[in-house]
KEFI-936541 format. One record per residue: residue in three letters; x negated, y negated, z of N, C-alpha, C in turn. Coordinates in steps of 0.1 Angstrom, whole numbers, plus 2048, in hexadecimal, padded with zeros to 3 digits. Example, Ala and Ser with C-alpha at 12.3 -4.5 7.8 and 13.67 -1.06 7.14 Angstrom:
// residues 2
ALA77C83984E78582D84E77C82184E
SER78081684777780B84777F80084F
//
This chain:
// residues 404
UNK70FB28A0171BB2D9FB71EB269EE
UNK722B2B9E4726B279D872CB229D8
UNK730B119D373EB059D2741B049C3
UNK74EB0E9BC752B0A9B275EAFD9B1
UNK759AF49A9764AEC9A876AAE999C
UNK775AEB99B77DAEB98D786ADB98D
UNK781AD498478BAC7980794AC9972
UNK7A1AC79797ACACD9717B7AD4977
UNK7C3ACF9767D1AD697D7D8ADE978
UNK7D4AE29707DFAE595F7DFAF5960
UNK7E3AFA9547E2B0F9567D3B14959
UNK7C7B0B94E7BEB1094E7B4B13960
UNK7BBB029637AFB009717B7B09977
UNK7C3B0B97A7C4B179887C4B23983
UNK7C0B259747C1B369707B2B36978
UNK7A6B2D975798B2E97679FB31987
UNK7A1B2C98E7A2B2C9A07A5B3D9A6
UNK7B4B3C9A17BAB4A9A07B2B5599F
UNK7A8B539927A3B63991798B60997
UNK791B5799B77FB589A7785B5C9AF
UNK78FB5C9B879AB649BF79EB6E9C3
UNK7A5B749BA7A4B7F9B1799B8E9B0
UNK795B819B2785B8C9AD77EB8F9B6
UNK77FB899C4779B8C9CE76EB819D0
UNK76EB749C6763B699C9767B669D8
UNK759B679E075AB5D9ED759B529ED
UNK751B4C9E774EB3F9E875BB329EC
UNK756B259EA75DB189ED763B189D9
UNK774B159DF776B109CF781B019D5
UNK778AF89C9787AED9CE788AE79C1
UNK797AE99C079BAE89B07A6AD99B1
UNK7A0ACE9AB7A2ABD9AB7ACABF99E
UNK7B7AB69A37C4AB49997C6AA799D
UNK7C7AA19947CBA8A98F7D9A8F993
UNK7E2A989927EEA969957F0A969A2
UNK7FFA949A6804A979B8807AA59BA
UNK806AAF9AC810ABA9AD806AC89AD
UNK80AACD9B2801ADC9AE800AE09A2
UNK7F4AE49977F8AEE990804AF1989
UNK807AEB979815AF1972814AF2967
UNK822AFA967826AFD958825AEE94F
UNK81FAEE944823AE593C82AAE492F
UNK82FAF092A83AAF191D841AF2922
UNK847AF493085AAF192E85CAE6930
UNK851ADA92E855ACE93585BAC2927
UNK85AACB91985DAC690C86CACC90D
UNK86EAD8914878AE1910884AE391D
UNK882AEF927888AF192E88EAE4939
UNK881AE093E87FAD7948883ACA944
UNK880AC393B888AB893089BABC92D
UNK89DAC79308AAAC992C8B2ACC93B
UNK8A9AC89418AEAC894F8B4AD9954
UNK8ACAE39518ADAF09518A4AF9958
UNK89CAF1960890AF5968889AE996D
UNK88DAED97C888AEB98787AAE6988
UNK870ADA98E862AD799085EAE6996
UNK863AE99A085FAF29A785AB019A4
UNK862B01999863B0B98D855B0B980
UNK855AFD981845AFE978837AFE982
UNK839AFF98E82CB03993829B0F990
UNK81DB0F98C814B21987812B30993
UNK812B249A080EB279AF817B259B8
UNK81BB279C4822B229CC818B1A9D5
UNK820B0E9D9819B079DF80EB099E8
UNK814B139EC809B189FB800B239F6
UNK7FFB219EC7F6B2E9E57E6B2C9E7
UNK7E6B219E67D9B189E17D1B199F3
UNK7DCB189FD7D6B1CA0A7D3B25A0E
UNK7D9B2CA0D7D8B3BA0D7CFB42A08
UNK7C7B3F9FD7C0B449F97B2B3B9F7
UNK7B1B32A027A4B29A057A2B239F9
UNK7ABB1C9F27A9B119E77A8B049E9
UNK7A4AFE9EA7A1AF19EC7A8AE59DE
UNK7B5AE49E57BAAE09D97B8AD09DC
UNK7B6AC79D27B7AB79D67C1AB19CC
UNK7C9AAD9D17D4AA99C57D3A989C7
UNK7DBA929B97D5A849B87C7A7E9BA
UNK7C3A899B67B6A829B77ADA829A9
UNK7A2A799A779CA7C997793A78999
UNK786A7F98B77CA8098D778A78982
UNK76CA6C985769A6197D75FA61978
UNK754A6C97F748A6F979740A7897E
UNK736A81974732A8A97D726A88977
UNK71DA8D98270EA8D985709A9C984
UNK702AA297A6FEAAD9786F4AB097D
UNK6ECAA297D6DFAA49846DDAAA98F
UNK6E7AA19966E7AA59A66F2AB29AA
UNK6F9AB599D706AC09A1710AB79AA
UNK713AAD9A7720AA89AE72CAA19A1
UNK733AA59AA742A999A0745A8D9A9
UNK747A839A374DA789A9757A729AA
UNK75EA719B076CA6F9B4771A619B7
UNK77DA5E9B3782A519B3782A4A9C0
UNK778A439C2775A3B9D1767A419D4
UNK760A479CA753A4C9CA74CA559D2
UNK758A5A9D8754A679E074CA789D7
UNK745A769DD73AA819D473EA949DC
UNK73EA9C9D3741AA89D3739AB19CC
UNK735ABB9D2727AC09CE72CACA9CC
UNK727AD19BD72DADD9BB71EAE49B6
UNK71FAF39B8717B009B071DB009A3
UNK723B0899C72CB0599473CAFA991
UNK73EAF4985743AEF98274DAF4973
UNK757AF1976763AF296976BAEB964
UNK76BAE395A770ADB95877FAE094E
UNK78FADE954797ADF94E7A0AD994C
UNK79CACA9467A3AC19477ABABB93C
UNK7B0AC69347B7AC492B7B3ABE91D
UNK7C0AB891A7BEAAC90F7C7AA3911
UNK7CBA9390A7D3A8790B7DBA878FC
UNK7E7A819017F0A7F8F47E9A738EE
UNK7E8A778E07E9A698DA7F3A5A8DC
UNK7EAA528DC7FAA458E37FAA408D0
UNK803A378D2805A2D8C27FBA208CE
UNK7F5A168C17EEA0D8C57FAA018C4
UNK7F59FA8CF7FD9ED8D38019E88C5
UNK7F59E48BD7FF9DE8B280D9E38A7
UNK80D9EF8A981C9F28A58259F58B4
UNK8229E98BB82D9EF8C78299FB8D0
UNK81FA008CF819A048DC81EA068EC
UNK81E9F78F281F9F58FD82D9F1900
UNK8369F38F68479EE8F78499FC905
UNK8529F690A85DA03917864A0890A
UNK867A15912870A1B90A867A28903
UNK85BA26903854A308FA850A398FF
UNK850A49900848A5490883EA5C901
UNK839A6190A830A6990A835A7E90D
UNK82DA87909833A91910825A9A90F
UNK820A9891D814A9D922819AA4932
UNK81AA9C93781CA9F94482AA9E94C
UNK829AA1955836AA296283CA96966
UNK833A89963837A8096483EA79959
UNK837A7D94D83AA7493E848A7E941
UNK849A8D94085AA91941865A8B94C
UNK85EA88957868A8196186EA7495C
UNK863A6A952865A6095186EA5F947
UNK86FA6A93B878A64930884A6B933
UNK884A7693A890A7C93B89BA7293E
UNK8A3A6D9488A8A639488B0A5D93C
UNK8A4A5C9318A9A579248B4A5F91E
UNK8B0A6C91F8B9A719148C9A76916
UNK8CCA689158DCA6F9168E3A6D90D
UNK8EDA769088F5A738FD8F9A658F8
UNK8F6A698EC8FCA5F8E28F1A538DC
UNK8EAA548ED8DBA488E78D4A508DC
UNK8CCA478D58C3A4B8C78B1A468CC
UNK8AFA528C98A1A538CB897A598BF
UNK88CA558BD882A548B287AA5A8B8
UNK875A6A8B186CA6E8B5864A6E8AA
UNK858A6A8B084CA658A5843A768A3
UNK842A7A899835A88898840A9389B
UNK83DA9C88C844AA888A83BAB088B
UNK838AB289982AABF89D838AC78A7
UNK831AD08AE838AD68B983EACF8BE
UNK835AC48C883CAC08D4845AB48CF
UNK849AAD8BF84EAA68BD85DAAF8B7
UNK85DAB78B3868AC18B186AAC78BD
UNK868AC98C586EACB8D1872AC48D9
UNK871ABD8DC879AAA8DF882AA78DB
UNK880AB08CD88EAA88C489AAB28C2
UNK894ABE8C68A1ACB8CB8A3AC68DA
UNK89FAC68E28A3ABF8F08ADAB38EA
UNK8ABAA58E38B0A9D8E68BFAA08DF
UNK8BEAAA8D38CCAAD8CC8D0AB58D4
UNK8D1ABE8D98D9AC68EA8E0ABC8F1
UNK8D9AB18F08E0AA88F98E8AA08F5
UNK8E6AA28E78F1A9A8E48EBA8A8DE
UNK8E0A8A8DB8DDA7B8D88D8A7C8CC
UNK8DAA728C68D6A718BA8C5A6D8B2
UNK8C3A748AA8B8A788AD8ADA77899
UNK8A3A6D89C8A1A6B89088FA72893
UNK88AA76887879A7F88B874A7887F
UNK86BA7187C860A70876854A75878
UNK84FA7886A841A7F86583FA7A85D
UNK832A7485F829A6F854825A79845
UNK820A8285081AA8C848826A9183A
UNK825A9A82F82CA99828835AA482F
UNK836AAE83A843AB583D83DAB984F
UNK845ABC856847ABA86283EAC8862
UNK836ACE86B828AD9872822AD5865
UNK822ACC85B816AD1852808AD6855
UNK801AD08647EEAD286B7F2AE186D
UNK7FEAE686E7FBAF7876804AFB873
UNK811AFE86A816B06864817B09853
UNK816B1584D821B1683C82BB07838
UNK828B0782F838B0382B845B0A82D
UNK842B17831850B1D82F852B1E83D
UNK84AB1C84684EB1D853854B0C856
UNK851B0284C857AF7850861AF184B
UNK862AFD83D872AFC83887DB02846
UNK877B0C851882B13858885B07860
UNK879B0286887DAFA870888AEC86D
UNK881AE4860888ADE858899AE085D
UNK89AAE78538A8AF08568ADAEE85E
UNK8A6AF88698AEAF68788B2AEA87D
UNK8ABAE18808ADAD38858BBACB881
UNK8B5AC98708C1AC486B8CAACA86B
UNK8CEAD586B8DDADC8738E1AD9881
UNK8D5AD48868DCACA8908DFABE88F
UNK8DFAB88838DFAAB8878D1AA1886
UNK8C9AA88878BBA9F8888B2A9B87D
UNK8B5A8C8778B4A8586B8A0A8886F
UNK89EA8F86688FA92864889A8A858
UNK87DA84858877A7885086FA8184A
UNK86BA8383D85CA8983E854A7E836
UNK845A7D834842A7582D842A6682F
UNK842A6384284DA5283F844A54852
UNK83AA49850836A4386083FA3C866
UNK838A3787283DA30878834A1E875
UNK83CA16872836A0986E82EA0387B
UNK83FA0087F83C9F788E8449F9895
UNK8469F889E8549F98AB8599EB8AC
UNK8649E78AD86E9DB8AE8729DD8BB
UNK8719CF8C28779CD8D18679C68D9
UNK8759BC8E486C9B18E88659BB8F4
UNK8689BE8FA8659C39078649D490B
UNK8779D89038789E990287A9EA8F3
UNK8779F58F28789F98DF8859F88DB
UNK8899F08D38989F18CC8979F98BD
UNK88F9F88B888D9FF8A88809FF8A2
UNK882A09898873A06891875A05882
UNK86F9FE87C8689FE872861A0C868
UNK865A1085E85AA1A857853A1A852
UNK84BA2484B845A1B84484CA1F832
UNK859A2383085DA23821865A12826
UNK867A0D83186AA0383487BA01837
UNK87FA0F83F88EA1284388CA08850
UNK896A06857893A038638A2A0F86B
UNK899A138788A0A1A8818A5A1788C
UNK8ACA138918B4A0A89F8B4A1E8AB
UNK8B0A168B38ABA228C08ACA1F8CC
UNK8ADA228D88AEA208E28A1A278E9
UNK899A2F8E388EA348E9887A3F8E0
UNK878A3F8E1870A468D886CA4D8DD
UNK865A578DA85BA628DD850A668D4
UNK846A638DD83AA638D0832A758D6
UNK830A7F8C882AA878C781FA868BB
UNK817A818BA80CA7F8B37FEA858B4
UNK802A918BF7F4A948C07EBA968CB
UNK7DFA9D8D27DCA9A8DC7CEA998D8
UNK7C5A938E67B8A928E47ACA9A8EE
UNK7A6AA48EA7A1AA78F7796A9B901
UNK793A9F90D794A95917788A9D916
UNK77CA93913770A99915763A93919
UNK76FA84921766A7992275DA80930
UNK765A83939759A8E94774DA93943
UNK752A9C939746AA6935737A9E92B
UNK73EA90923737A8991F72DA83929
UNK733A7F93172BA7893E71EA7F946
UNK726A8D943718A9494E712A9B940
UNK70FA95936706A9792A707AA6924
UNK714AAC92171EAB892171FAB6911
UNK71BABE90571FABD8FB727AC08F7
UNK72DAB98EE73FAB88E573FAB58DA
UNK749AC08D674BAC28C7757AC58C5
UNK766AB78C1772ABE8C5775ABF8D1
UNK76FABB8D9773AC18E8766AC58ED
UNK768ACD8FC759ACC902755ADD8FC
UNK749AD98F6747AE88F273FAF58F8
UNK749B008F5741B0D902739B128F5
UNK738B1E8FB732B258F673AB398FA
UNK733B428F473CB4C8F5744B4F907
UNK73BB4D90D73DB4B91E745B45926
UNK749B3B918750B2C923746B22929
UNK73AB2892672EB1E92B72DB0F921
UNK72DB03926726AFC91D718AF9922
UNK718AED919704AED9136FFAED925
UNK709AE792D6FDAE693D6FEAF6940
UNK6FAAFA9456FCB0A94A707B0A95B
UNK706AFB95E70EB0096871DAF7967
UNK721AF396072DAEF95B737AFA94D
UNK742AFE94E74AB0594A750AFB946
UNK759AFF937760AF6937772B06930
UNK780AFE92F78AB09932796B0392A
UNK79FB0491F7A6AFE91D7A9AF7912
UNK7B3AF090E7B2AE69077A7ADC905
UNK7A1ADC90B798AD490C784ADB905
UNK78BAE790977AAF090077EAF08F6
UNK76FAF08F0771AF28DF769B028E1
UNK76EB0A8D7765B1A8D7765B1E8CC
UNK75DB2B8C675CB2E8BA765B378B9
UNK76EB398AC778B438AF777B4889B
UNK770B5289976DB5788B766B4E887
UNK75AB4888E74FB40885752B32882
UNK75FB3088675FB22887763B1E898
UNK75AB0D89D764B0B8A8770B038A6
UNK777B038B2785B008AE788AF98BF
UNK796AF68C279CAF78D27A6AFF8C9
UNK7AEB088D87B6B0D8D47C1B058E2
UNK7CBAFF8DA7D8AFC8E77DFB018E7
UNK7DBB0D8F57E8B178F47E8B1C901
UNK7F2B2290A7F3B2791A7E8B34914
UNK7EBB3790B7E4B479137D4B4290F
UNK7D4B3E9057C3B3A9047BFB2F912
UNK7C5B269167C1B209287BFB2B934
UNK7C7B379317C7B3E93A7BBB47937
UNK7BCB5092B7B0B5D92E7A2B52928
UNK7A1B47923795B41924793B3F930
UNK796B3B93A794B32948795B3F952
UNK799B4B94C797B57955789B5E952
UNK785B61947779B5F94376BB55948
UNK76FB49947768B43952766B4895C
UNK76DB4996376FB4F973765B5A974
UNK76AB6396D75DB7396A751B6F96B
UNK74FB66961741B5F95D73CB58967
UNK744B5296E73AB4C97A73AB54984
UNK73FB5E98773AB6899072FB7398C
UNK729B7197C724B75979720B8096F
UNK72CB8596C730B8D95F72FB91953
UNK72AB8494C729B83944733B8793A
UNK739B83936746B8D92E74AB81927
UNK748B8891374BB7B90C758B78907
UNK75EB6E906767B6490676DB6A8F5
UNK77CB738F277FB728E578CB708E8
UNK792B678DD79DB618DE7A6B688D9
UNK7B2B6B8DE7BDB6E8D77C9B678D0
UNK7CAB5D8CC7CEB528CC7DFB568C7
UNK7E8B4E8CD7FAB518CE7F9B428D3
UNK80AB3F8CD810B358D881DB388D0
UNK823B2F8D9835B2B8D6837B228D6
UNK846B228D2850B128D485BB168D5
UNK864B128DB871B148DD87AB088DD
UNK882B078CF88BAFD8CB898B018C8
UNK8A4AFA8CD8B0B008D28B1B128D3
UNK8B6B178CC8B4B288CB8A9B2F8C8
UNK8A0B278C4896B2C8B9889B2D8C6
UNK886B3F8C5878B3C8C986FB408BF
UNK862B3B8BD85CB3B8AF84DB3F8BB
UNK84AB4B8B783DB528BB834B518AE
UNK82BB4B8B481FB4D8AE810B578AF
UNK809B5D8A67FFB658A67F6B638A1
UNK7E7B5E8A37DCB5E8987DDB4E892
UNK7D5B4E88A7D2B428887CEB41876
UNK7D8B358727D9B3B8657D0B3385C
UNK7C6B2A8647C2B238597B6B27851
UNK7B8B228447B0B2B83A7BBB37830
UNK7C6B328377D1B3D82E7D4B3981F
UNK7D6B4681A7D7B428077E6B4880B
UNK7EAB518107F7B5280A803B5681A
UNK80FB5581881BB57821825B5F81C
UNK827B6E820832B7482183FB73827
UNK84BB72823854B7682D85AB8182F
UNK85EB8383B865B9083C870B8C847
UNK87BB8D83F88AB8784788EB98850
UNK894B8C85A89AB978678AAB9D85E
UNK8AFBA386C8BBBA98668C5B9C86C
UNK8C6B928748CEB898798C7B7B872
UNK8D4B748718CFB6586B8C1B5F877
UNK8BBB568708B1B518758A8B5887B
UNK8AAB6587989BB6F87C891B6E871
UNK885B6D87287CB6F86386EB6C86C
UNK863B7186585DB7286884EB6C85F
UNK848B6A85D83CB6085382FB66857
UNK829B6D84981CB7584E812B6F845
UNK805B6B84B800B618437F2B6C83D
UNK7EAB6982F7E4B7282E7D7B6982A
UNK7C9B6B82D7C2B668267BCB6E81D
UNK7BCB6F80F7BCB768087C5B86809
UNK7BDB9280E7C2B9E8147C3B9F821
UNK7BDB958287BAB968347C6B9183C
UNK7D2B988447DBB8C8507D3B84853
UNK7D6B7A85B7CFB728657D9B6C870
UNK7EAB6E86C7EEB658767FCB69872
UNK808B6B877816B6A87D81FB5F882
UNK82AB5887D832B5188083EB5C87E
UNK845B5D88B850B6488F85CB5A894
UNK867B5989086FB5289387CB59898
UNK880B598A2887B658A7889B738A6
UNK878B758AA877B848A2865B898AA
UNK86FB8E8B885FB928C0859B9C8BA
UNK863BA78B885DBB48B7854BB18AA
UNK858BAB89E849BA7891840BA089A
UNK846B9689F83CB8C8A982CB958AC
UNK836BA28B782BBAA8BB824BB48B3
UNK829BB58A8822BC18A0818BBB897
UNK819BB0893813BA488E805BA0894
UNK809B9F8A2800B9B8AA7F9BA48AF
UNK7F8BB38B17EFBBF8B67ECBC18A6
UNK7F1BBF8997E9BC088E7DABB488D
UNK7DFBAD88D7CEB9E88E7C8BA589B
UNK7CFBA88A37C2BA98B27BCBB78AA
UNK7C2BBF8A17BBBCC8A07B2BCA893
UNK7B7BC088C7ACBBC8817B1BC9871
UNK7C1BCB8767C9BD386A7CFBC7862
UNK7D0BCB8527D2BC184B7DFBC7847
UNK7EDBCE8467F1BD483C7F4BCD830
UNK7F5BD58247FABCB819807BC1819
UNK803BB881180EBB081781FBB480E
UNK81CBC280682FBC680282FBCD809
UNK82DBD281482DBD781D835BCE828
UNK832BC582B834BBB835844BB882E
UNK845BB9822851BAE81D85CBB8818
UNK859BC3817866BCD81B86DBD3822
UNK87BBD3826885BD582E883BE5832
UNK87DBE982D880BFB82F86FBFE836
UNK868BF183985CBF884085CBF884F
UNK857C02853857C0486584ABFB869
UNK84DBEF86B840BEA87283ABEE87C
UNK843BF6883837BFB893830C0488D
UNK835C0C881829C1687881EC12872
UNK820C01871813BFC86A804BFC874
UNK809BFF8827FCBFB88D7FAC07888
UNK7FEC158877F5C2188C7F1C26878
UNK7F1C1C8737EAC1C8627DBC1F863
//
């Protein structure tokens, strides 16, 4: 009988479990998680779950008893240190060997840390990866204390609408010259801009972090235009790295991450790889894409494919963020863009940002504004370009642009 084993706890490993499932796979599946927890959500834990608005229980994908019920062999806390392709086994911490037919590796990616010598290893500093890193800083944020969030990416602008909600005072450095510059317009980061500081939240642009000050916990930092910031706790968003040391081991090629191919297959034929952590070709270039729905219908994809399917792997690529009121939908992927439209809603802070390369759309930033969101986004999946005065006048019916 067939033993799939999937390492990885995250959306992708239990989407891959779910649909063998699903699907009518018989075989043995046992799907290994480093954590104590079943399978979870991981964006409300920047947001919802950080703001004390949702329940642990609430970010499982599964109910607990799911995984029984449906002959999954779940191992929690447990991790895998090396794997043997030769022989088809994984190795497991205390060297217990596990022999699989197929194999899937979904094991994510790691936050970048700061290195010891700017204060690295001071208390006081977080992380925001997991269920743990959110248990552990939560605690911190309570009104009035001041907190440094290092990296104006997503997950560091979202920390920093959590921490202003609460009431704490709240300073953001970016190196880079303006806060999303790796993945958004300028004009999408003039909005955000905006937003924040209408809360309150002293945004740096252009200005690192030097060193962190404090003997033991972090008391302040250092910049590098050479301000100094008095803090009671940081939060570092700098970035993540995919984890591809496993698939390195059992002699798994990587590029960016562990690389598939249109299948989800990588270079061994019997290892899959799902996630943040794959790299895939998406319009001729590879890429990772970090996003729930790309963890999901990649690693569902897998699943097909190892039952034998064959069915190729094309990305639809969306995500979101949600900072105080604002949800900001994304569509498509804009890099390679020459130009940005806007097209403002009928209510403040609605607008919408349509990126073009050349004549071609390629991508959607919607900021309180599904319905463009979606017409935006069934435009790129349909490979419709409309002109872009089209896009930026008040008197056009966008749902009439799909049937163009």
């Amino acid at each position: 009988m067939t033993h799939v084993v999937v390492v990885g706890g995250g959306q992708a490993g239990a989407s891959v479990v779910a649909k063998l499932r699903a699907e009518g796979f018989s075989g043995d599946i046992t799907l290994i998680c480093a954590e104590k927890v079943p399978p979870y959500q991981r964006p409300p834990l920047s947001k919802a779950y950080l703001l004390g608005e949702m329940a642990e229980e609430r970010l499982y994908l599964r109910p607990a008893d799911f995984y029984q019920e449906h002959n999954i062999t779940l191992r929690l806390d447990t991790r895998v240190v090396d794997i043997d392709s030769a022989a088809h086994a994984v190795v497991l911490s205390g060297e217990e060997r596990l022999h699989y037919d197929e194999l899937v590796l979904t094991v994510g990616a790691f936050p970048r840390t700061l290195p010891a010598a700017v204060g690295g290893m001071l208390d006081g500093l977080y992380l925001v990866r997991d269920l743990a890193d959110a248990d552990a800083m939560a605690p911190a944020f309570q009104k009035d204390r001041r907190v440094l969030i290092i990296g104006g990416g997503y997950i560091g602008l979202e920390a920093a609408a959590v921490a202003s909600k609460l009431g704490l005072k709240v300073t953001l450095v970016e190196m880079a010259d303006r806060i999303l510059q790796r993945v958004a317009a300028p004009e999408t980061s003039d909005y955000f801009r905006a937003l924040h500081q209408s809360h309150g939240v002293d945004i740096r642009e252009g200005v690192g972090l030097d060193r962190l000050l404090g003997d033991d916990h972090v008391t302040g930092a250092v910049l590098t235009d050479g301000s100094i910031v008095q803090l009671d706790f940081a939060v570092v968003g700098v970035g993540i790295t995919p984890a591809t040391i496993l698939a390195e081991s059992a002699g798994v090629e990587v590029d960016n991450g562990i690389t598939t191919d249109e299948y989800g297959r990588t270079s061994d034929p019997h290892i899959w790889a799902a996630g943040d952590c794959a790299s895939l070709l998406y319009r001729g270039t590879r890429l990772r894409l970090e996003s729930v729905g790309n963890a999901i219908d990649q690693a569902e994809t897998v699943a097909l494919n190892i039952m034998g399917r064959e069915q190729v792997y094309t990305p639809k690529p969306w995500f979101w963020s949600d900072q105080y009121d604002c949800k900001l939908q994304i569509a498509g992927l804009n890099h390679g863009y020459t130009d940005v439209h806007i097209r403002k809603g009928d209510a403040e802070g609605v607008q919408s940002h349509w990126y073009y390369k050349g004549e071609e759309l390629i991508a959607v930033d919607a900021m309180n504004d599904p319905r463009n969101y979606m017409v935006g986004k069934r435009l790129i999946e349909a490979g419709k370009s409309p002109a872009a005065a089209l896009i930026t006048d008040p008197a056009t019916d966008m749902k009439a642009l799909l049937k163009a």
